[in-house]
C-alpha positions in Angstrom: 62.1 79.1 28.9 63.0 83.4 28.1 60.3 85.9 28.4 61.3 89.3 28.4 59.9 92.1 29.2 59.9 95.6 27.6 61.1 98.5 29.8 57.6 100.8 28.9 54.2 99.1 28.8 55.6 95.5 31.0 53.9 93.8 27.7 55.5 90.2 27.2 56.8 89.5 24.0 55.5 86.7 21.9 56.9 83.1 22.5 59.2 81.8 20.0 57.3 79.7 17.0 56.6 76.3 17.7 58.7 73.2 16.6 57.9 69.8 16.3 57.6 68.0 19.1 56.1 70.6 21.5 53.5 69.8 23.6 50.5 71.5 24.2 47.5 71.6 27.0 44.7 72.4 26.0 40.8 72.3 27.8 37.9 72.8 26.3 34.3 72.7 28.3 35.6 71.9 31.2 33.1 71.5 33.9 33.1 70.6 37.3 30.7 70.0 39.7 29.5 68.9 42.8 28.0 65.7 43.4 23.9 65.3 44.0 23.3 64.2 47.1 19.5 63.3 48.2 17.6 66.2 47.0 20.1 69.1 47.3 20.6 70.6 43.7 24.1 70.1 41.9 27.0 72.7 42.0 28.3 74.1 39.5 32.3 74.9 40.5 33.3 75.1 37.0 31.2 75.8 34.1 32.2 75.9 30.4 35.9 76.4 30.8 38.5 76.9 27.9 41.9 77.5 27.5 45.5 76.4 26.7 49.4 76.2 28.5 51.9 76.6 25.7 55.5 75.7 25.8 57.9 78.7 26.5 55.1 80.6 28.2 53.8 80.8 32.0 50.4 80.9 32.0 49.5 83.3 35.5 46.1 81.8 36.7 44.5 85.2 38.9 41.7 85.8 40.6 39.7 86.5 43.9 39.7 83.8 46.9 37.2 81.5 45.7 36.6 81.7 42.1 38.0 78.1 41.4 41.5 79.0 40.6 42.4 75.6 42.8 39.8 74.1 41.3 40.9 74.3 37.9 44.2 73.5 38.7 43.5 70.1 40.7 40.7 69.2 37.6 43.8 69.3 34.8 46.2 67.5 37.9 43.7 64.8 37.3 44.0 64.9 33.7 47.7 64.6 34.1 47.5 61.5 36.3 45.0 59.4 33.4 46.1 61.0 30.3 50.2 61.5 31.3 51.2 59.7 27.9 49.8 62.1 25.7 50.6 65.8 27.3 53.0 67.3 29.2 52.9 71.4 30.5 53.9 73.0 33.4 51.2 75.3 35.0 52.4 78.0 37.6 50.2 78.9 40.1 50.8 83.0 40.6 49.6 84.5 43.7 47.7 87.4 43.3 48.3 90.3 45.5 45.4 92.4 47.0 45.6 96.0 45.4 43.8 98.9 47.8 40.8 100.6 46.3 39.9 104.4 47.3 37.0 103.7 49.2 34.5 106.7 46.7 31.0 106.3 45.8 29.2 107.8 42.6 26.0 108.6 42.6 25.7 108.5 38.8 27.7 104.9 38.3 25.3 102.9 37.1 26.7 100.0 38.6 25.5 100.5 42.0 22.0 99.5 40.8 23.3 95.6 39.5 24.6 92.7 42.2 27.2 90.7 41.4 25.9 87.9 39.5 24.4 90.6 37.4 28.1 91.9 37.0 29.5 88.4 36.6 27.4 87.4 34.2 27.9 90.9 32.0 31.6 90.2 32.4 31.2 86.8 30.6 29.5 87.7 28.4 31.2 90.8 26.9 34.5 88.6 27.0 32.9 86.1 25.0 32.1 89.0 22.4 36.3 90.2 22.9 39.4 90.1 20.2 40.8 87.8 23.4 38.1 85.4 23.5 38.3 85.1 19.4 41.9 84.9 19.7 41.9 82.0 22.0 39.3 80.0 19.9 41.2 80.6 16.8 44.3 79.1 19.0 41.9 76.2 20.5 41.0 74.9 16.8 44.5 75.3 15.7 45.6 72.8 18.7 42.4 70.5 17.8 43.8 69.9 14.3 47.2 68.4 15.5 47.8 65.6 16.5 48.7 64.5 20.0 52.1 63.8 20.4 54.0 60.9 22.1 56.5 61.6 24.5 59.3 59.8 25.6 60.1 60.5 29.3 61.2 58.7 32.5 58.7 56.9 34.6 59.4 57.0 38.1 62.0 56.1 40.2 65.4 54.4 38.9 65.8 52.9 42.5 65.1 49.4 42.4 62.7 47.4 44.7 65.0 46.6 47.2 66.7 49.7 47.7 63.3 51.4 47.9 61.8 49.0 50.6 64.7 49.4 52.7 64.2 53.5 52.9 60.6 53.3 53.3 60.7 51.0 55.9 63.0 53.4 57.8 61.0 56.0 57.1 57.9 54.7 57.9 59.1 53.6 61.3 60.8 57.0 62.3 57.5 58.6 61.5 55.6 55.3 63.9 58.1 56.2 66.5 58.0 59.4 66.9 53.8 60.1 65.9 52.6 59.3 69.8 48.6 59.0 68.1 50.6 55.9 65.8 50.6 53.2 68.3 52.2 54.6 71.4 49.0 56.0 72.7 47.5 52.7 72.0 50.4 50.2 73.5 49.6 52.5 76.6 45.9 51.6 76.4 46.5 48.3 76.2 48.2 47.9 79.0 46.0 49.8 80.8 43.5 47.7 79.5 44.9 44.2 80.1 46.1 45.6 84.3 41.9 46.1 84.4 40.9 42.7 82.8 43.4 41.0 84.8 42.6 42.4 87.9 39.1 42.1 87.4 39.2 38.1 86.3 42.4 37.7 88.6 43.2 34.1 88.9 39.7 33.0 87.7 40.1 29.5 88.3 38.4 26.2 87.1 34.4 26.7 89.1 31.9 26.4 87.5 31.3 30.0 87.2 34.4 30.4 85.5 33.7 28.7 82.3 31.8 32.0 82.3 34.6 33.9 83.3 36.7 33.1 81.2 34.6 32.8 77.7 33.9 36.8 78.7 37.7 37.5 79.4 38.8 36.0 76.1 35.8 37.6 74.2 36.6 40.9 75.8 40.1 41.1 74.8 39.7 39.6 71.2 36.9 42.0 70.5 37.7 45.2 72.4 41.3 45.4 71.8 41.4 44.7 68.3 38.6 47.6 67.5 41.4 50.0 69.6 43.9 49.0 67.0 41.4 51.6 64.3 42.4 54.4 67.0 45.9 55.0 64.3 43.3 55.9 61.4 43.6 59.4 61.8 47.9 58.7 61.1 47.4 56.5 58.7 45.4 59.1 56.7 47.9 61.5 57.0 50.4 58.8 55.7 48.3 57.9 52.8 48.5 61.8 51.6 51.8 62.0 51.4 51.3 58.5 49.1 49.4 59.3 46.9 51.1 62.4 45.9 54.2 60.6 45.4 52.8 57.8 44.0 51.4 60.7 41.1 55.2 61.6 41.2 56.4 58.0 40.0 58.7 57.6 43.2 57.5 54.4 43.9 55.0 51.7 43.6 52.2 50.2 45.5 53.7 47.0 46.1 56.8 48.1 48.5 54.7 50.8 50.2 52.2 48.3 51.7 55.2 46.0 52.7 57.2 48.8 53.8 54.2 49.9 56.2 53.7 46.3 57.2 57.6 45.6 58.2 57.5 49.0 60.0 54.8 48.2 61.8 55.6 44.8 62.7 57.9 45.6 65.9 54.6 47.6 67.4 52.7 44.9 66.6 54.3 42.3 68.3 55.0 44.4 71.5 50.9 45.3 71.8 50.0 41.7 71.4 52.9 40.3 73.7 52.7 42.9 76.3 48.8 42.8 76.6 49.0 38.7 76.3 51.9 37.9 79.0 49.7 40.4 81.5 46.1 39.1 81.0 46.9 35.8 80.2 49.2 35.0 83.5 47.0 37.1 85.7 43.7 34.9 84.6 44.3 31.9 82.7 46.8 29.3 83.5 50.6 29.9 83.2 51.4 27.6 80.0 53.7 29.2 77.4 52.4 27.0 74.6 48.7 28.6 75.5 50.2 31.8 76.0 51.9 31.8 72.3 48.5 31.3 71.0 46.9 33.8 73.0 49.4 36.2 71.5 49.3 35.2 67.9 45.9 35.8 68.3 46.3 39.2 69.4 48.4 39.7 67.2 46.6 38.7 64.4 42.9 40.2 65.0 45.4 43.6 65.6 47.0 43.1 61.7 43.3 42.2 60.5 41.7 45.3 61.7 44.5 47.6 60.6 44.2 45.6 57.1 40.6 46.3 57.2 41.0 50.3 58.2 43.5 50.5 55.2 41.2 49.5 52.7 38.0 51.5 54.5 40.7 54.4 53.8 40.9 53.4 50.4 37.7 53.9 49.5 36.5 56.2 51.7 37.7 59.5 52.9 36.3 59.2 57.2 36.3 56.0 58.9 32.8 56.4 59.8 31.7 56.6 56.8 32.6 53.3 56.1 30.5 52.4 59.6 27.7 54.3 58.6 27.7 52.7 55.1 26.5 49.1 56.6 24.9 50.1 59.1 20.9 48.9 58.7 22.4 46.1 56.3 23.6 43.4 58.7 21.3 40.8 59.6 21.3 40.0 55.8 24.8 39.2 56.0 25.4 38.0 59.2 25.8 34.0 58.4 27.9 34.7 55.2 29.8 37.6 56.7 30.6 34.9 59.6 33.1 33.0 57.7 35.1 36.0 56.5 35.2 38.0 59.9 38.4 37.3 61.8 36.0 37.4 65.1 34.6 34.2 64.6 37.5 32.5 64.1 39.3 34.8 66.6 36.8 33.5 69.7 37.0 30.1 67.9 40.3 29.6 68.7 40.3 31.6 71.7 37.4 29.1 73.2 39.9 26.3 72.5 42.6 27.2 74.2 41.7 28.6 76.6 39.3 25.5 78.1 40.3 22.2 76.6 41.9 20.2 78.3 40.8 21.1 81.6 38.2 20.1 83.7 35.7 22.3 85.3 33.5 21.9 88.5 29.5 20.9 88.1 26.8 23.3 88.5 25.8 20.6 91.8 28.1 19.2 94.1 28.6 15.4 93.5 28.2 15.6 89.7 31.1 14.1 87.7 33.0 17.4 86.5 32.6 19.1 83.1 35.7 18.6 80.2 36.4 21.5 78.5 35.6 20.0 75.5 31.8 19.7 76.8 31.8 23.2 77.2 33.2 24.0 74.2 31.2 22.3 71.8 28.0 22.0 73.6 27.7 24.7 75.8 29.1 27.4 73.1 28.4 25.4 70.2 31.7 25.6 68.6 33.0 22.7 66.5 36.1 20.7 67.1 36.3 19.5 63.9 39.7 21.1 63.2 42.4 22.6 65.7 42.8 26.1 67.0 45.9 25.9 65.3 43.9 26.2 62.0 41.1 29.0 63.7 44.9 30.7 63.5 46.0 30.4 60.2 42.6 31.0 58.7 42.8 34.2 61.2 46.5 34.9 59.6 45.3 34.3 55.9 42.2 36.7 56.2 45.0 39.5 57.5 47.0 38.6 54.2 43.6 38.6 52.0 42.6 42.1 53.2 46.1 43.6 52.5 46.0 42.1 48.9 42.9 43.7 48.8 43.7 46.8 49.7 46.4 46.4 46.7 44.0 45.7 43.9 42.1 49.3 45.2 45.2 51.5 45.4 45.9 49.7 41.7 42.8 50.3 40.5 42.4 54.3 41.7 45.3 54.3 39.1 44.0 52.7 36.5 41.8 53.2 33.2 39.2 51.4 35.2 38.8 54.4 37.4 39.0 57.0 34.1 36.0 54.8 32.9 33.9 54.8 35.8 34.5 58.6 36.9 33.5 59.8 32.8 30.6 57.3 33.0 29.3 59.3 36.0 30.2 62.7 34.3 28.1 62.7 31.4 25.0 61.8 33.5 25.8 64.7 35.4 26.5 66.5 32.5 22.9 65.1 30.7 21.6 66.1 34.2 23.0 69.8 33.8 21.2 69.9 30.3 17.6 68.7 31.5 18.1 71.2 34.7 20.0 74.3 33.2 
């Protein structure tokens, strides 16, 4: 790329003539605009946009704070990201520099009498009526009547698969360990937690009153300790930015960064669910290591799901509570179906089972033969025993795996023609919206 510059007027002389195989960008009626929500009226950002980037040439894009140059240049990003087989330009971004103005008024200018959308609008329209305006159309149906070329360029990163997992995983971890909001905040918590529950249910026992006890100890640390593990959205976020601008860069795929993340986090994982287990579960329940593995592969499981599920909630949508909000007023329709593809149901489910059968629980009046665990179970919580809490786990472990496939198929699809389809069928009814409400 030369440009020169003459030494009197600092006019740029004219690129050198084009050859075959030189790409082109052109845009023509390019709007932009912001979405209709309720009643509020739509925005225009851009409006009516043309223009071209040709090889040899840097196109300077200038103008005050606000007048969309970001705009425009994150609108043809997006192009590049769908349509990146059939251009290719470079567009510098020039700052512009603030330039001081004698501070004079005029009585006779006849511009103090007009606003500014008076003056914008008189702007546009005299450079619509300009030899630059005519010269640019002239160029725009000169590009129109070419054909669009193919280009043969590199995709992505050379590294393989398993010399890319391998960094990522490294890197991912370094940026776990040393982010405190990533899950050392929340390993703190949870021991903080667990010290509470534990000293509050200490050494519950096998009364009667403790088949309460202990269906509210279990429930409270399934539940409440597994919603802690969304406190890391906020990191995960930020870790999802830098993804998806690499991801535009080719660096690497989908695939190894969700197993990257997921190896990375494993080590945190385990010690949240182990530490928090080994103190709640020998400080209330019974000291048994096989019931105790359970308890934290259980933890450790409704902590993976949740994390699953605030990945793809971050998928599709930009603030966590926006995907609470979204389904909230919604739920008593689902409740039944939802049942049987929530991890909590299948979380207490196994919970329930190990933590009460096989032991035998005082009655409610002295003399009565004692309650089984089983009893309690399955007719005083109404859970069924037809399959092991062994299998309340694996179903637990599958939905974890399920949600992470999920969240796969939506990072695949943002990048797809799929998502090109949907976003220009949603365009032209704003577009036919613009035309019915000029």
């Amino acid at each position: 790329m030369e440009i020169e510059v003459s030494d009197g007027g600092g006019e740029v002389e004219a690129a050198p003539p084009r050859h075959c195989g030189e790409a082109y960008l052109v845009w023509q009626d390019l709007n932009v605009v912001l979405p209709k929500f309720g009643q509020q009226p739509i925005k225009n950002l851009l409006n009516g946009l043309n223009g071209y980037a040709g090889p040899g040439r840097i196109m300077a894009i200038m103008g005050p704070s606000g007048s969309g140059k970001s705009t425009l240049l994150d609108s043809l990003a997006v192009l590049f990201f769908v349509f990146w087989h059939a251009f290719s330009a470079v567009i510098i971004h020039v700052i512009h520099f603030t330039v001081t103005v004698q501070d004079r008024q005029i009585a006779s200018d006849p511009l103090m009498n007009l606003t500014a959308s008076d003056i914008r609008s008189t702007l546009v329209e005299k450079y619509k009526q300009s030899e630059y305006a005519k010269m640019a159309r002239i160029k725009l149906q000169e590009f129109s009547k070419t054909q669009e070329l193919e280009l043969e360029t590199l995709r992505g990163s050379q590294a393989t698969f398993w010399k890319q997992l391998p960094t990522l995983t490294q890197r991912s971890f370094v940026n776990m360990f040393r982010d405190s909001g990533y899950y050392w905040s929340r390993l703190v918590t949870f021991i903080i937690v667990s010290l509470c529950v534990g000293t509050l249910f200490y050494d519950v026992g096998t009364s009667y009153t403790a088949i309460f006890a202990r269906r509210g100890c279990a429930g409270f640390m399934v539940c409440f300790i597994s919603f802690m593990s969304a406190g890391g959205f906020q990191s995960f976020v930020e870790e999802m930015k830098v993804f998806f601008q690499e991801r535009i860069n080719g660096y690497y795929g989908v695939g190894v960064f969700i197993l990257s993340n997921f190896i990375s986090s494993f080590p945190f994982l385990v010690a949240m669910s182990a530490v928090s287990g080994a103190i709640t579960y020998y400080m209330v329940f019974e000291a048994e290591f096989s019931r105790f593995v359970f308890y934290s592969l259980n933890l450790f499981g409704c902590i993976a799901m949740v994390e699953s599920v605030m990945m793809t909630v971050a998928a599709l949508v930009p603030h966590f509570l926006m995907g609470i909000l979204t389904g909230s007023g919604v739920l008593p329709i689902w409740r039944y179906p939802v049942s049987f593809i929530g991890y909590g149901s299948w979380a207490l489910q196994g919970e329930y089972k190990n933590a009460l059968l096989g032991l035998m629980f005082d009655p409610i009046m002295p003399g009565d033969p004692k309650i089984t665990g089983e009893y309690v179970v399955k007719d005083m919580f109404g859970v069924s025993l037809s399959h092991s809490k062994w299998w309340d786990l694996v179903v637990l472990h599958l939905l974890f795996v399920i949600y992470r496939v999920i969240f796969f198929l939506l990072l695949k699809l943002k990048e797809t023609r799929f998502a090109s389809i949907f976003r220009s069928v949603f365009d032209k009814r704003i577009l036919h919206y613009l035309k019915r409400h000029p």
